[in-house]
Phi, psi and omega in degrees: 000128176293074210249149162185165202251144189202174172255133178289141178276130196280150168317322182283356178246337179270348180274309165335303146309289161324315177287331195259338205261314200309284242285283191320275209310345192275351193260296216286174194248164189330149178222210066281120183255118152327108184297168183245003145283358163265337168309106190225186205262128152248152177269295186209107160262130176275015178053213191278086187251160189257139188310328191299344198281340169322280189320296178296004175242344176302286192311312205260347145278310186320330196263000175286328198288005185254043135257025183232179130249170202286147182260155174257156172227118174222101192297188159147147175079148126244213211177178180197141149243130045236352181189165143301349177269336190224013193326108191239348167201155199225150185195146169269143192254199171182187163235168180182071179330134193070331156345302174289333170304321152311314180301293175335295152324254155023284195289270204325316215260300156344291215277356187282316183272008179089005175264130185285124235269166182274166177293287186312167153278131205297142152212106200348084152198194187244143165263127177273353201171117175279094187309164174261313146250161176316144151295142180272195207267344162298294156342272183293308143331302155333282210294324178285317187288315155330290185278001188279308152315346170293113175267123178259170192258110175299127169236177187245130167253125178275341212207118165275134192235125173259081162305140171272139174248147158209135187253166206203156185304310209265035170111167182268151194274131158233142215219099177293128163261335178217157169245096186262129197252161205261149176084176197283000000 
C-alpha cells in the first residue's frame, strides 16, 4: 500500500485553487497540474508499506497526537523546489505555529515503527504542479505573481488523515483510511 499521512483541505480553499489554477494552466508552459481534489497539507509521506503498519500507526499516533493542539492554517505565496532558478515543482506555501510539531509526531511515530526517516525538514506547503521541464525566469516570475494574488480563507486543522494513494491513468486516487483527531 502506497500510505502518507496529511491535513485535509476544507472545500473553501479548493474552490480558491480551482478559481486560480484554470488561468495559470492556459498561460504556463507544460506542467502535470494537480487536481485540487487531490491537494492536501503532507506530513509524512510513507511510500510503499505492508497493510498491518495501518494498525501500528493506528495505536501509535492517537495517542501522541491528544498532547497537541489544532493549528490555523493560512495559506498564501508561492514557490518552487528546488529554487526558482531551476524550477521541477511549483507550489503555495504558509504558515501554520505547530504544525511542524504534527509532522514531528508523525516522523517519530513512523520511524518507531520502522519507516525511514525524511532527509528533509517538514515544509508547509501545496503542490500545484509538477514541471515537465524548468520553467524560464518570464514563466516564473508569471506564476509568483498569480498565486501572490490568490486569498485563501484561514482554517483550523483539527485532524491528521492517513491516506492510500493509487495512481491511475487519470492521476492519482486518495482513499482516507484513519482519522486521528488533534487535542485532548
Amino acid at each position: 500500500m502506497r500510505l502518507f499521512i496529511a491535513v485535509d483541505l476544507p472545500e473553501e480553499v479548493r474552490e480558491v485553487l480551482r478559481n486560480g489554477l484554470d488561468p495559470l494552466k492556459r498561460d504556463q508552459p507544460p506542467a502535470h497540474w494537480v487536481r485540487p481534489e487531490g491537494m492536501h497539507i503532507t506530513l509524512k509521506f510513507l511510500g510503499e508499506q505492508p497493510p498491518e503498519l495501518v494498525d501500528g500507526l493506528d495505536r501509535a499516533i492517537a495517542g501522541m497526537l491528544s498532547s497537541l493542539s489544532p493549528v490555523t492554517i493560512r495559506l498564501g505565496g508561492g514557490g518552487y523546489f528546488p529554487h526558482d532558478r531551476r524550477p521541477r515543482v511549483a507550489w503555495v506555501g504558509g504558515q501554520a505555529a505547530g504544525l511542524d510539531a504534527w509532522a514531528r509526531v508523525m516522523e517519530d511515530a513512523a520511524a518507531g515503527l520502522g519507516v525511514a526517516r525524511e532527509a528533509r525538514v517538514f515544509s508547509l506547503h501545496l503542490t500545484l504542479a509538477r514541471l515537465e521541464r524548468p520553467w524560464g525566469v518570464q514563466a516564473v516570475e508569471h506564476f509568483l505573481f498569480q498565486v501572490g494574488k490568490w486569498r485563501f480563507p484561514e482554517f483550523v486543522a483539527r485532524e491528521a488523515v492517513l491516506f492510500q494513494s493509487e495512481l491511475g491513468h487519470a492521476g492519482a486516487v486518495y482513499t482516507p483510511l484513519r482519522r486521528w483527531r488533534v487535542g485532548p
